[in-house]
Jmol script that loads the backbone (N, CA, C; Angstrom):
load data "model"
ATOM      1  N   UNK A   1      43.333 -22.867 -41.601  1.00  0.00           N
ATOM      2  CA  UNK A   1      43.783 -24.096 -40.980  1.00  0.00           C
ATOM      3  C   UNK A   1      42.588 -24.779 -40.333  1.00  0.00           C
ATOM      4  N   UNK A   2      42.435 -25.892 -40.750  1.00  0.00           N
ATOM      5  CA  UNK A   2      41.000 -26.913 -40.034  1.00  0.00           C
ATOM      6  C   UNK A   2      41.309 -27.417 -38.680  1.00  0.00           C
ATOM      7  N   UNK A   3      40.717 -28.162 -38.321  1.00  0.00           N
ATOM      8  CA  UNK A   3      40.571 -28.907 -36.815  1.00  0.00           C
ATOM      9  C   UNK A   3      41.524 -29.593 -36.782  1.00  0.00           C
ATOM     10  N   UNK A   4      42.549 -29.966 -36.071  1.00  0.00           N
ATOM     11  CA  UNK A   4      43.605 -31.446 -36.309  1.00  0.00           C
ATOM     12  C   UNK A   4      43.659 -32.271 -34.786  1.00  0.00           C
ATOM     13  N   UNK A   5      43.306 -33.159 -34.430  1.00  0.00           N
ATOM     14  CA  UNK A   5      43.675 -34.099 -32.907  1.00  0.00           C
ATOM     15  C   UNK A   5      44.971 -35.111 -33.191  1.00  0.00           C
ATOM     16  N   UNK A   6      45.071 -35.281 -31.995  1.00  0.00           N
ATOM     17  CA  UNK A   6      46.176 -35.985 -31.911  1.00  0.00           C
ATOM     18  C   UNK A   6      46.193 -36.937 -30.559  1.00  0.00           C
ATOM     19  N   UNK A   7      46.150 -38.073 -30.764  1.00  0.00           N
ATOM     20  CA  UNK A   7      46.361 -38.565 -29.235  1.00  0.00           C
ATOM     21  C   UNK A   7      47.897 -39.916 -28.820  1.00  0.00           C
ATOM     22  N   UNK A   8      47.953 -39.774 -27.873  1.00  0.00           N
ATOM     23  CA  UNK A   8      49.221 -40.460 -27.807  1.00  0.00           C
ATOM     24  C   UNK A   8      49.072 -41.402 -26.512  1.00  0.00           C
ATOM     25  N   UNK A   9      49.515 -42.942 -26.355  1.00  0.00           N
ATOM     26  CA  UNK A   9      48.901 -43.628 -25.609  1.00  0.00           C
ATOM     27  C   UNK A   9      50.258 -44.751 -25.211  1.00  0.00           C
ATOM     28  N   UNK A  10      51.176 -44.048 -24.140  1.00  0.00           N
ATOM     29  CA  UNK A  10      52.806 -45.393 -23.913  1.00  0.00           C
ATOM     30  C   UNK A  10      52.409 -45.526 -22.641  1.00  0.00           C
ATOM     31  N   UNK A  11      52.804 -46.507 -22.398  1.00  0.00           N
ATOM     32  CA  UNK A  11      53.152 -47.814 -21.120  1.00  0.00           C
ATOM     33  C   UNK A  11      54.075 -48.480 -20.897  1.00  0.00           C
ATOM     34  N   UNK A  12      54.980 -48.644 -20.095  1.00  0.00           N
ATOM     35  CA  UNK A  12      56.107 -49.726 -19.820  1.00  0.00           C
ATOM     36  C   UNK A  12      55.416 -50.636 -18.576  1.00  0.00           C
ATOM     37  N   UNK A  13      55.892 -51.837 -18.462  1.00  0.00           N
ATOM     38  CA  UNK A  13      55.473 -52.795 -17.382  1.00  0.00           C
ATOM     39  C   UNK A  13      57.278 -53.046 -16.985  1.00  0.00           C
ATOM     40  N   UNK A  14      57.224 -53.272 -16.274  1.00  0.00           N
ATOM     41  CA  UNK A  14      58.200 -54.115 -15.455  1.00  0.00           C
ATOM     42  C   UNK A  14      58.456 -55.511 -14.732  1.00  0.00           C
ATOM     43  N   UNK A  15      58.806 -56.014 -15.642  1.00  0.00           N
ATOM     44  CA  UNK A  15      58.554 -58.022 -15.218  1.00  0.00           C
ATOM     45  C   UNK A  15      59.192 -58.182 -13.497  1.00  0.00           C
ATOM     46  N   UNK A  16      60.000 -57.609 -13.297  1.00  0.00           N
ATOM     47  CA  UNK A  16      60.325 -57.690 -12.142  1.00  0.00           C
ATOM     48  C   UNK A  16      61.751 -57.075 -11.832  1.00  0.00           C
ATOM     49  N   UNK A  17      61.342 -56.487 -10.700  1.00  0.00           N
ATOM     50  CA  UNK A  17      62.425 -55.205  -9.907  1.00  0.00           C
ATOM     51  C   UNK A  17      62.840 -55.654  -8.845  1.00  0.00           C
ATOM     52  N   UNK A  18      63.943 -54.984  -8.083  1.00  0.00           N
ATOM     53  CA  UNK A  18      64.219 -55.560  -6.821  1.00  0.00           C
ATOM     54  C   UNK A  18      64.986 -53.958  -5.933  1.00  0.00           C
ATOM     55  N   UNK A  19      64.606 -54.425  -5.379  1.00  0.00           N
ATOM     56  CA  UNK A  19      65.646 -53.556  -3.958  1.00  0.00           C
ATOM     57  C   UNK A  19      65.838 -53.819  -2.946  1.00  0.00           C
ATOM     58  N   UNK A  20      67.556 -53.806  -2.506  1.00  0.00           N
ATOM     59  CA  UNK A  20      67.645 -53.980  -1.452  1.00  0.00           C
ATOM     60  C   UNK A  20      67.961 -53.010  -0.434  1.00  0.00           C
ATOM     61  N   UNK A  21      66.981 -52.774   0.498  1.00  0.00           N
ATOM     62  CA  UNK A  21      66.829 -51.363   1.350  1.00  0.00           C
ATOM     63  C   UNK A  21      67.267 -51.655   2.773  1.00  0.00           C
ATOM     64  N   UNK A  22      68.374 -50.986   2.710  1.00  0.00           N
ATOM     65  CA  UNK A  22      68.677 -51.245   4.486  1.00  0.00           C
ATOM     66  C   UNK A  22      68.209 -50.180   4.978  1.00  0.00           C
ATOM     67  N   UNK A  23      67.438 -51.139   6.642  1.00  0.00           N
ATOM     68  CA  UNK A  23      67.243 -50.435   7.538  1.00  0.00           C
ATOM     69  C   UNK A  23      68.000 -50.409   8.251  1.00  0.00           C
ATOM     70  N   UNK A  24      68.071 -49.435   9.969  1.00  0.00           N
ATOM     71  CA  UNK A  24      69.167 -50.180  11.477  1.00  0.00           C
ATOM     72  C   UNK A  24      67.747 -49.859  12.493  1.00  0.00           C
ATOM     73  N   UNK A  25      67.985 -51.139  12.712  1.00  0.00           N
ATOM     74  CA  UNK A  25      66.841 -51.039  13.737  1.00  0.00           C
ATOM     75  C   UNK A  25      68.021 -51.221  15.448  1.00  0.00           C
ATOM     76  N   UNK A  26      67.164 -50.928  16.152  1.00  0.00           N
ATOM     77  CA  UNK A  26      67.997 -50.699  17.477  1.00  0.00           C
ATOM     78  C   UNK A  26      66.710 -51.759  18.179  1.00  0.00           C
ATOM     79  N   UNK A  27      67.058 -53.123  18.773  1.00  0.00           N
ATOM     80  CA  UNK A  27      67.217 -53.717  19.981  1.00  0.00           C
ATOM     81  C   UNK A  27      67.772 -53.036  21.321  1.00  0.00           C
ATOM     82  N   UNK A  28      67.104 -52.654  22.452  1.00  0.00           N
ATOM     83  CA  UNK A  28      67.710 -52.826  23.657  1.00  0.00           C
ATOM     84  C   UNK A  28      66.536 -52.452  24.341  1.00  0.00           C
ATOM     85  N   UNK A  29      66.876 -52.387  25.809  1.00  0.00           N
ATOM     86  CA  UNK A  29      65.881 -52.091  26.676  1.00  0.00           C
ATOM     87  C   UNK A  29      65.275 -50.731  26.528  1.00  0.00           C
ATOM     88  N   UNK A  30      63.862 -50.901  27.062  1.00  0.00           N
ATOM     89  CA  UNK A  30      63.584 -49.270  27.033  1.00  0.00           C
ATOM     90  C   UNK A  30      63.496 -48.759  28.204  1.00  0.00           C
ATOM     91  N   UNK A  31      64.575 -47.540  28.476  1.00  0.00           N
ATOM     92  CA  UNK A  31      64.500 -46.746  29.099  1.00  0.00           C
ATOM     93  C   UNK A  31      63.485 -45.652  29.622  1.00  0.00           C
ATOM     94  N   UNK A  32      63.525 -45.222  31.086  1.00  0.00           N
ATOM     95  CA  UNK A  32      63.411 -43.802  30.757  1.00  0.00           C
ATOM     96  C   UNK A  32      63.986 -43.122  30.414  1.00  0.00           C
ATOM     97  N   UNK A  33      63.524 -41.781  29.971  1.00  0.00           N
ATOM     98  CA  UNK A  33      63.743 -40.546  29.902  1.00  0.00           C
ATOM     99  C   UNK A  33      65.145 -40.505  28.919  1.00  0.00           C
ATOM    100  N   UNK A  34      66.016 -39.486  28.805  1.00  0.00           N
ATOM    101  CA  UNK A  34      67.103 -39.551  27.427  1.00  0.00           C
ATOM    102  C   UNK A  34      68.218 -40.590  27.937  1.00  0.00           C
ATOM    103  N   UNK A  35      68.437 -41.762  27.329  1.00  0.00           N
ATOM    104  CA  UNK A  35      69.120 -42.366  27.626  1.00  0.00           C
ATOM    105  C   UNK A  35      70.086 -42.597  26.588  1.00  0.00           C
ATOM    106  N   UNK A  36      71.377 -42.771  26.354  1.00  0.00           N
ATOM    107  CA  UNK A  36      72.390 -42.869  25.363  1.00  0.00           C
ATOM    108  C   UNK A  36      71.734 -44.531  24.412  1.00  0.00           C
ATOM    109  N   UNK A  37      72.215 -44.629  23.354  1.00  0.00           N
ATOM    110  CA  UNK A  37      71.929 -45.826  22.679  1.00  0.00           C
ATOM    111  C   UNK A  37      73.127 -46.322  22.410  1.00  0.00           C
ATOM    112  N   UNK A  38      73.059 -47.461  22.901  1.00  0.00           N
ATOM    113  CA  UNK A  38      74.133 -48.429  23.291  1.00  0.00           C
ATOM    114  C   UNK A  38      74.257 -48.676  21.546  1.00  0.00           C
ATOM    115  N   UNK A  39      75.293 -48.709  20.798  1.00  0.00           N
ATOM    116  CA  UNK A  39      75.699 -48.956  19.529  1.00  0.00           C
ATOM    117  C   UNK A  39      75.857 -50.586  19.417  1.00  0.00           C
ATOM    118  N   UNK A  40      75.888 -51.548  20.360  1.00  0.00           N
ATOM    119  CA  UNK A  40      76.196 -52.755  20.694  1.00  0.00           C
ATOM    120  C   UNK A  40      74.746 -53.546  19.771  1.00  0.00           C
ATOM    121  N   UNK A  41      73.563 -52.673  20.220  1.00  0.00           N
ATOM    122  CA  UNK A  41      72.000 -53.376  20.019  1.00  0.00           C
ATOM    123  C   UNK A  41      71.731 -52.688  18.825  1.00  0.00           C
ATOM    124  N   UNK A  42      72.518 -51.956  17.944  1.00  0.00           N
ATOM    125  CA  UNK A  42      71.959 -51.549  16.811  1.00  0.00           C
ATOM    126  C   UNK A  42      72.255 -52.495  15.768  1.00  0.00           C
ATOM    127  N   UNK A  43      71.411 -53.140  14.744  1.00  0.00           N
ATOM    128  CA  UNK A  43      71.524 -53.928  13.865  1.00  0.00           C
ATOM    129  C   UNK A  43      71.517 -53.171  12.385  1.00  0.00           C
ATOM    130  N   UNK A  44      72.038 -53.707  11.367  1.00  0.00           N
ATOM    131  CA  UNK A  44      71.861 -53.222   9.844  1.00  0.00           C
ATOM    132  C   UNK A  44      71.088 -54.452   9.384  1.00  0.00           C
ATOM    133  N   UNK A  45      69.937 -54.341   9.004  1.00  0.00           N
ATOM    134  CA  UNK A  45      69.427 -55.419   8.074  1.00  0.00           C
ATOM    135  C   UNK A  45      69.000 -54.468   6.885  1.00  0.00           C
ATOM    136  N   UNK A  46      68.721 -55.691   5.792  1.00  0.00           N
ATOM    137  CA  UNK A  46      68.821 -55.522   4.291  1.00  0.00           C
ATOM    138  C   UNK A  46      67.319 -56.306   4.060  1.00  0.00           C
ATOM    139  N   UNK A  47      66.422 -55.331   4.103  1.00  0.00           N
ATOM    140  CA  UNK A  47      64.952 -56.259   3.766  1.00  0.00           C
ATOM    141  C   UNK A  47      65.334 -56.029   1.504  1.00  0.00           C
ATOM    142  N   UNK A  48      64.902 -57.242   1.341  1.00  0.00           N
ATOM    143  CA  UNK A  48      65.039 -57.095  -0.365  1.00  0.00           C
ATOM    144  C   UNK A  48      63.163 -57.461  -0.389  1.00  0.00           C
ATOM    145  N   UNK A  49      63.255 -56.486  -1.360  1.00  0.00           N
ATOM    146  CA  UNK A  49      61.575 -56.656  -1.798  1.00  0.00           C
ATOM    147  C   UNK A  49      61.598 -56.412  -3.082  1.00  0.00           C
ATOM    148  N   UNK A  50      60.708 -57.493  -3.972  1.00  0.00           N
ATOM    149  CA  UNK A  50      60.215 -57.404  -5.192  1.00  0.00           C
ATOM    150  C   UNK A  50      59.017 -56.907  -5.646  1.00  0.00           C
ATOM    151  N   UNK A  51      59.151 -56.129  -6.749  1.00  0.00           N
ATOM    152  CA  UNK A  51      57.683 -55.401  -6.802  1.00  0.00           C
ATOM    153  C   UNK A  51      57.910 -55.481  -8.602  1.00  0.00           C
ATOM    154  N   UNK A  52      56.935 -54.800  -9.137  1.00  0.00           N
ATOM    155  CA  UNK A  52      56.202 -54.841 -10.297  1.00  0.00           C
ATOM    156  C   UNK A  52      56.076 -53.123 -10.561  1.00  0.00           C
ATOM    157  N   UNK A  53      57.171 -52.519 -11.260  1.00  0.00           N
ATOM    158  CA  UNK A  53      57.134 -51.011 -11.874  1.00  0.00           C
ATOM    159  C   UNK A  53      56.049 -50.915 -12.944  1.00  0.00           C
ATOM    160  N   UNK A  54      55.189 -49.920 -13.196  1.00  0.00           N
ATOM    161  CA  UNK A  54      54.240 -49.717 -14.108  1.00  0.00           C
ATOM    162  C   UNK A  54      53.967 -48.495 -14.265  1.00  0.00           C
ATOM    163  N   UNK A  55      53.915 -47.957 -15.587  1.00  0.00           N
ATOM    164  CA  UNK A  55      54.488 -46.076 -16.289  1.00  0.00           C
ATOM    165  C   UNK A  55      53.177 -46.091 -17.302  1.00  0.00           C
ATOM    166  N   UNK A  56      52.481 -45.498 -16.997  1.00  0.00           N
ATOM    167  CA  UNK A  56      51.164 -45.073 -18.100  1.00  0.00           C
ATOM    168  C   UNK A  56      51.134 -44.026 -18.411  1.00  0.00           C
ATOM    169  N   UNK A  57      50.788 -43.472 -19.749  1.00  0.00           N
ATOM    170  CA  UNK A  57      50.527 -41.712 -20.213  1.00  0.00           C
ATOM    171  C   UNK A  57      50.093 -41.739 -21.420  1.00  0.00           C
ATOM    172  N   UNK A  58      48.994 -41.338 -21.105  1.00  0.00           N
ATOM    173  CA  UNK A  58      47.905 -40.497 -22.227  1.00  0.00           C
ATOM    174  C   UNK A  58      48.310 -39.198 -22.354  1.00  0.00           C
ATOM    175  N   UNK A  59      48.019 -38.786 -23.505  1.00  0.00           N
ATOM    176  CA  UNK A  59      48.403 -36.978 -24.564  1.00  0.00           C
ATOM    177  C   UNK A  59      46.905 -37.347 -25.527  1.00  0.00           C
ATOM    178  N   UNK A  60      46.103 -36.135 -24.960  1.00  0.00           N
ATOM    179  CA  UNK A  60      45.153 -35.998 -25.884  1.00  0.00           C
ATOM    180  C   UNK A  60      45.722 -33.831 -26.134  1.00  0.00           C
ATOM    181  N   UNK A  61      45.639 -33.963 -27.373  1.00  0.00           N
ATOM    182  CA  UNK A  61      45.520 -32.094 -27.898  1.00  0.00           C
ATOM    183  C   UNK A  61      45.125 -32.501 -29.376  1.00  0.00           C
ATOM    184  N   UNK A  62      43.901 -31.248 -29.434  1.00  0.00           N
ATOM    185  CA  UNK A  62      42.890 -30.761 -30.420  1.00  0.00           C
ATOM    186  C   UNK A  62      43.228 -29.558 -30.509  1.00  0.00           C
ATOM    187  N   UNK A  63      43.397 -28.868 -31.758  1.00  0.00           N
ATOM    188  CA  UNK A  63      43.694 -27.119 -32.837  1.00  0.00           C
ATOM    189  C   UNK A  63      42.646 -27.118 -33.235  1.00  0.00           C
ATOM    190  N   UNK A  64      41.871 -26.159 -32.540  1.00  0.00           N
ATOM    191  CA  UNK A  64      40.599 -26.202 -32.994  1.00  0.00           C
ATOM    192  C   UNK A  64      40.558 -24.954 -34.989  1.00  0.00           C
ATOM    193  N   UNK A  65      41.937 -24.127 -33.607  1.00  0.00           N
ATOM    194  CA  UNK A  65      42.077 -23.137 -35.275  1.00  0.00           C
ATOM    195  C   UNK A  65      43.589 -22.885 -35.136  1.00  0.00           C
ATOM    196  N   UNK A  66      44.105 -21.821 -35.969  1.00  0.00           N
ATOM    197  CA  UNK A  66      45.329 -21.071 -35.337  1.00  0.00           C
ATOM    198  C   UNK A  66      45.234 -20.264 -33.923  1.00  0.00           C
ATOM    199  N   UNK A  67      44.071 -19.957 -33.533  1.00  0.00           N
ATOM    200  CA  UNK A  67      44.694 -19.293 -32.281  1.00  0.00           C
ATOM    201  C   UNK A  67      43.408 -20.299 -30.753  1.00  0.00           C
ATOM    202  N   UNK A  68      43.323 -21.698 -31.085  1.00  0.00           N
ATOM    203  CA  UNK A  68      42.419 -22.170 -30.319  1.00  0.00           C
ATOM    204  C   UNK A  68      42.712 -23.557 -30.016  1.00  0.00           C
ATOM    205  N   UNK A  69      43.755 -23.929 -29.080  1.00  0.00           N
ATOM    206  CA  UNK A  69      43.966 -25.415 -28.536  1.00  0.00           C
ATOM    207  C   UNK A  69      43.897 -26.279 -27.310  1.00  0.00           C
ATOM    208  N   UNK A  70      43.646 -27.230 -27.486  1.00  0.00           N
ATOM    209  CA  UNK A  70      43.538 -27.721 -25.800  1.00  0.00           C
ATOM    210  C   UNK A  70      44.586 -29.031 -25.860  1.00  0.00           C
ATOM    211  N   UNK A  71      45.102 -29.255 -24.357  1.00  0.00           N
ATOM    212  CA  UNK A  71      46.119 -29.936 -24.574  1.00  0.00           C
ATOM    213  C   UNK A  71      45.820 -31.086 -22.972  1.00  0.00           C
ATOM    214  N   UNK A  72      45.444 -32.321 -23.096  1.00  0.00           N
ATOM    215  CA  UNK A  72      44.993 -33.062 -21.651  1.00  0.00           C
ATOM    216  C   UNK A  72      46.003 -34.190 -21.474  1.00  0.00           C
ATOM    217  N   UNK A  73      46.855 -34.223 -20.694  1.00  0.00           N
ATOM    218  CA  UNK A  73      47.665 -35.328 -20.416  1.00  0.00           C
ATOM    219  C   UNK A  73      47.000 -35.668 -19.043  1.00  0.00           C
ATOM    220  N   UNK A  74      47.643 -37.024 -19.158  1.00  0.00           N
ATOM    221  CA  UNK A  74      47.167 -38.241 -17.609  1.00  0.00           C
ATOM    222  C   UNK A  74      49.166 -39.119 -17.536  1.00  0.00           C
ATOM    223  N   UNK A  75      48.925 -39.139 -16.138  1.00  0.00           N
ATOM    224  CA  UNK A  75      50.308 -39.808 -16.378  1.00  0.00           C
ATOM    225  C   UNK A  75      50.243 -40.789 -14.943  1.00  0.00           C
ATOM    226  N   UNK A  76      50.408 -42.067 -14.760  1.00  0.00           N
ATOM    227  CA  UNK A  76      50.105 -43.279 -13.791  1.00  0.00           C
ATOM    228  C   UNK A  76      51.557 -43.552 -13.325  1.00  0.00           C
ATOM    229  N   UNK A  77      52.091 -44.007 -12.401  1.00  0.00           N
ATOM    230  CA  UNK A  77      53.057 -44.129 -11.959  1.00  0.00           C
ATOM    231  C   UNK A  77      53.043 -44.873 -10.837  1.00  0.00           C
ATOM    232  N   UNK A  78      53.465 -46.490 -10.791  1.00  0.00           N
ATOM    233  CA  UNK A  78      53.501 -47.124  -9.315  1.00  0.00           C
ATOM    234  C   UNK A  78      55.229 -48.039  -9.205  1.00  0.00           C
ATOM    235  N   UNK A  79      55.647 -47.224  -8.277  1.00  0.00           N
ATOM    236  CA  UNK A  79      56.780 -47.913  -7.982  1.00  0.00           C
ATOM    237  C   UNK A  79      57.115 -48.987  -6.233  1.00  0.00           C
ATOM    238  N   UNK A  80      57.996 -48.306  -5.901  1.00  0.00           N
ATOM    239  CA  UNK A  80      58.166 -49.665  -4.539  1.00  0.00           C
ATOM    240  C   UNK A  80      57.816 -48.518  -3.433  1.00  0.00           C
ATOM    241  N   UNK A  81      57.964 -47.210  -3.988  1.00  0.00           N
ATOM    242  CA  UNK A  81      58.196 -46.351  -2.708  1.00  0.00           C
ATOM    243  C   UNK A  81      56.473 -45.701  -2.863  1.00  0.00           C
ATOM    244  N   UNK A  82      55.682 -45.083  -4.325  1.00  0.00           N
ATOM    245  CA  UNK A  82      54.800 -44.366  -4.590  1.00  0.00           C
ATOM    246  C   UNK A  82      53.654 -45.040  -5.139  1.00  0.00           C
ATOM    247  N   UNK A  83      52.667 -44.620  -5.538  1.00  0.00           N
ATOM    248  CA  UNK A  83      51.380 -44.758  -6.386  1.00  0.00           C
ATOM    249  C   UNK A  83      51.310 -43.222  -6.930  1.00  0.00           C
ATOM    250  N   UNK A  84      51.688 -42.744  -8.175  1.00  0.00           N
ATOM    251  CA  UNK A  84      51.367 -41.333  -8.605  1.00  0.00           C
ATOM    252  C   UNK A  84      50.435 -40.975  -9.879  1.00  0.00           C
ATOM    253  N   UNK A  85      49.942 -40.019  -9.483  1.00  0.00           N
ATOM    254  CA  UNK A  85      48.591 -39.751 -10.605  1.00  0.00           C
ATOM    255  C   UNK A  85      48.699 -38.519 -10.572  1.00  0.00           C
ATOM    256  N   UNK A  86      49.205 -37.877 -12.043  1.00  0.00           N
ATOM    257  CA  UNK A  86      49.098 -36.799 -12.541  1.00  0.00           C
ATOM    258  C   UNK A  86      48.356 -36.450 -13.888  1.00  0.00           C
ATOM    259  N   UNK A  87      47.387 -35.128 -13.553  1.00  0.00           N
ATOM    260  CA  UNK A  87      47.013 -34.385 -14.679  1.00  0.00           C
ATOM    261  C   UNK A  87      46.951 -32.979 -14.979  1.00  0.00           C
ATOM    262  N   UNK A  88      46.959 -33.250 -16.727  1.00  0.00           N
ATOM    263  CA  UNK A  88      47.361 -31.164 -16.453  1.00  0.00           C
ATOM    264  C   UNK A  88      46.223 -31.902 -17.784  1.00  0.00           C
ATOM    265  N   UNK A  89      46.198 -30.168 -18.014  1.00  0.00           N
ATOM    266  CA  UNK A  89      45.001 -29.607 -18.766  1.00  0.00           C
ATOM    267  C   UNK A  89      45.381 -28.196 -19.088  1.00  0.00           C
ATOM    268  N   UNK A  90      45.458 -27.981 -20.507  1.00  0.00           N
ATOM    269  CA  UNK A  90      45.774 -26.437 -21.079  1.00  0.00           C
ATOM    270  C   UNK A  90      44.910 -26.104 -22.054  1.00  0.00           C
ATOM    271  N   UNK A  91      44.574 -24.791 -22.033  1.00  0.00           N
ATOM    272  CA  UNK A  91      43.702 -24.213 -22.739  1.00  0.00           C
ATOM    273  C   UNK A  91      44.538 -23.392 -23.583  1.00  0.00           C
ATOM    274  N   UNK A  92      44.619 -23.126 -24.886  1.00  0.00           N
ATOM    275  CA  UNK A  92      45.895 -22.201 -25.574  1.00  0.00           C
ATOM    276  C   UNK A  92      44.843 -21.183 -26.325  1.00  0.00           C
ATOM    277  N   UNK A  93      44.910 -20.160 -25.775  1.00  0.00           N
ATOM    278  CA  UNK A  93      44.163 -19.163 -26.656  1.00  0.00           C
ATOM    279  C   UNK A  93      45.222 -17.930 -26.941  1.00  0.00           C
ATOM    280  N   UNK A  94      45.217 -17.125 -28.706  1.00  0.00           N
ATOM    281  CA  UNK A  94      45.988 -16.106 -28.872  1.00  0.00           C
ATOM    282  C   UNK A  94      44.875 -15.348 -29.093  1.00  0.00           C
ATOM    283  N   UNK A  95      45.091 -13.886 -28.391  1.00  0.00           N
ATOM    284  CA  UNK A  95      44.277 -13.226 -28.578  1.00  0.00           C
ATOM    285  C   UNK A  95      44.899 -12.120 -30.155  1.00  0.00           C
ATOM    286  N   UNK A  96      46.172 -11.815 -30.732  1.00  0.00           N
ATOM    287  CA  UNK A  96      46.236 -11.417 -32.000  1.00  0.00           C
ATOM    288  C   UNK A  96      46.176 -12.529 -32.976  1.00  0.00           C
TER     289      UNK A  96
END
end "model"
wireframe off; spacefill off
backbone 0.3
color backbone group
């Protein structure tokens, strides 16, 4: 069996996303020390934010023989909450 590579190269974009994320923020005076929270000054707001989703991944793997492969992925990831960057890397050796 000869050398064989292979590489693999997807992306999605996202024209536009939305969420609407409630917070409760609490208005009132500040106290000292433990004071009860008046339920009166607690608010629910709904901040909506638009963002731009984007998914990248590279696959590189080379057989060098039957018992000799390497295998390198990359994978990009930005959403409303993250920025993520992952990589692995495998070495495949059989020793029979």
């Amino acid at each position: 069996m000869g050398e064989s590579q292979n590489i693999s190269i997807t992306g999605n974009y996202g024209v536009f996303a939305e969420i609407s994320n409630p917070n409760i923020y609490y208005f009132g005076p500040e106290t000292p020390g433990n004071a009860p929270i008046n339920t009166e000054n607690m608010v629910l707001l709904f901040n909506t934010e638009t963002y731009n989703p984007v998914e990248l991944k590279f696959e590189y793997s080379n057989t060098f023989s039957e018992r000799t492969s390497i295998n390198l992925s990359y994978q990009y990831q930005k959403t409303i909450f993250f920025d993520s960057h992952f990589v692995a890397f495998n070495l495949n050796l059989k020793l029979y």
